[in-house]
C-alpha positions in Angstrom: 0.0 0.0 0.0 1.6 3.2 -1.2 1.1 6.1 1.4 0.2 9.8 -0.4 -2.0 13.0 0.1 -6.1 12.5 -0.5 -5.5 15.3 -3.3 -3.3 13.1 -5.0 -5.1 9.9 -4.9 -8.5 11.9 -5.9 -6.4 13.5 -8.6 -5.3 10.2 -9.8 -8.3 8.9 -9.6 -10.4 11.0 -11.6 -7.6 11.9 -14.0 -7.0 15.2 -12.8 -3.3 16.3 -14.5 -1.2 18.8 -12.2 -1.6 21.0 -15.7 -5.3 21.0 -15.1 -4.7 21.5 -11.5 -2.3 24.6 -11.8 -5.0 26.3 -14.3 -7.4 26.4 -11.7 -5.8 27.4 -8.8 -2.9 29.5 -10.0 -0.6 27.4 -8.0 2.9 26.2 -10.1 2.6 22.2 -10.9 6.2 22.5 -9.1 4.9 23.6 -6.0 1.7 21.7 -6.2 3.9 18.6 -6.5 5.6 19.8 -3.6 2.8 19.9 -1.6 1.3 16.5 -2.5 4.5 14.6 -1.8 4.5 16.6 1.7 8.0 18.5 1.4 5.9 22.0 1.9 3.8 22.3 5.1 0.2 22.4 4.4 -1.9 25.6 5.8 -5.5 26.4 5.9 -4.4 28.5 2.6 -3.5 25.8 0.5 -6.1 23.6 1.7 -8.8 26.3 0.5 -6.9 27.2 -2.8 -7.2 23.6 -3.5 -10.3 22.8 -2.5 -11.7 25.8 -4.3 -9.5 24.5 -7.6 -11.2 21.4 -7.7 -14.6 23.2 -7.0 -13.9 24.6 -10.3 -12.4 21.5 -12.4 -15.9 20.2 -11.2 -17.8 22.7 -12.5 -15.8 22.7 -15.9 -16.4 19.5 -16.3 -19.6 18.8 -15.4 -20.5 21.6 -18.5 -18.2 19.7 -20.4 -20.1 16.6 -20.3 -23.7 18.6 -20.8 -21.9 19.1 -24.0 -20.7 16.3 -24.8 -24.5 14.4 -23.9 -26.0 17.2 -26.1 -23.6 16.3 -28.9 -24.6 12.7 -28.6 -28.5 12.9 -28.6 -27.9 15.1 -31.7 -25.5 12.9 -34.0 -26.4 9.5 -32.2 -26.7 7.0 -35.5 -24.4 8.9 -37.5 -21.3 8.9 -35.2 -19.6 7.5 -38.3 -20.4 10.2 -40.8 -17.3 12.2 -42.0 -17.7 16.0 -41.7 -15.5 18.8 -41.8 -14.0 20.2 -39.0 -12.4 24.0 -38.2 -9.3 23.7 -37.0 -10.9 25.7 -33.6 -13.6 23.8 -33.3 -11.6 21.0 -31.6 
């Protein structure tokens, strides 16, 4: 059994990326890998930075995957179809 922070095994778990985690809390991947691997102390700061980060990686994806539901009641049956796609659009 491999001993690590929750955020990490949460992170792992639901394929959060320390990219994904620095873009929503504004905190470096450096010192968020810091911080999971316990060589920073952890303060009531952090906690709520992080906590509030993953608030928002929540709320991101949950839109995503309206989206993405949305997309598939549309197209369902013609998943297969080729279309043309801007390069933007992706």
């Amino acid at each position: 059994m491999e001993r690590m922070t929750r955020l990490r095994a949460i992170r792992l778990k639901y394929g959060i990326s320390l990219v994904e985690l620095e873009r929503h809390s504004r905190v470096s991947n450096q010192y968020l890998s810091a911080l999971e691997l316990g060589n920073v102390s952890r303060t009531a700061n952090n906690e709520e930075v992080l906590g509030c980060a993953i608030d928002e990686i929540i709320r991101s994806r949950k839109s995503s995957l309206l989206g993405l539901e949305q997309m598939i009641r549309q197209y369902r049956g013609h998943l297969l179809e080729t279309v043309e796609v801007e390069k933007g659009e992706l």
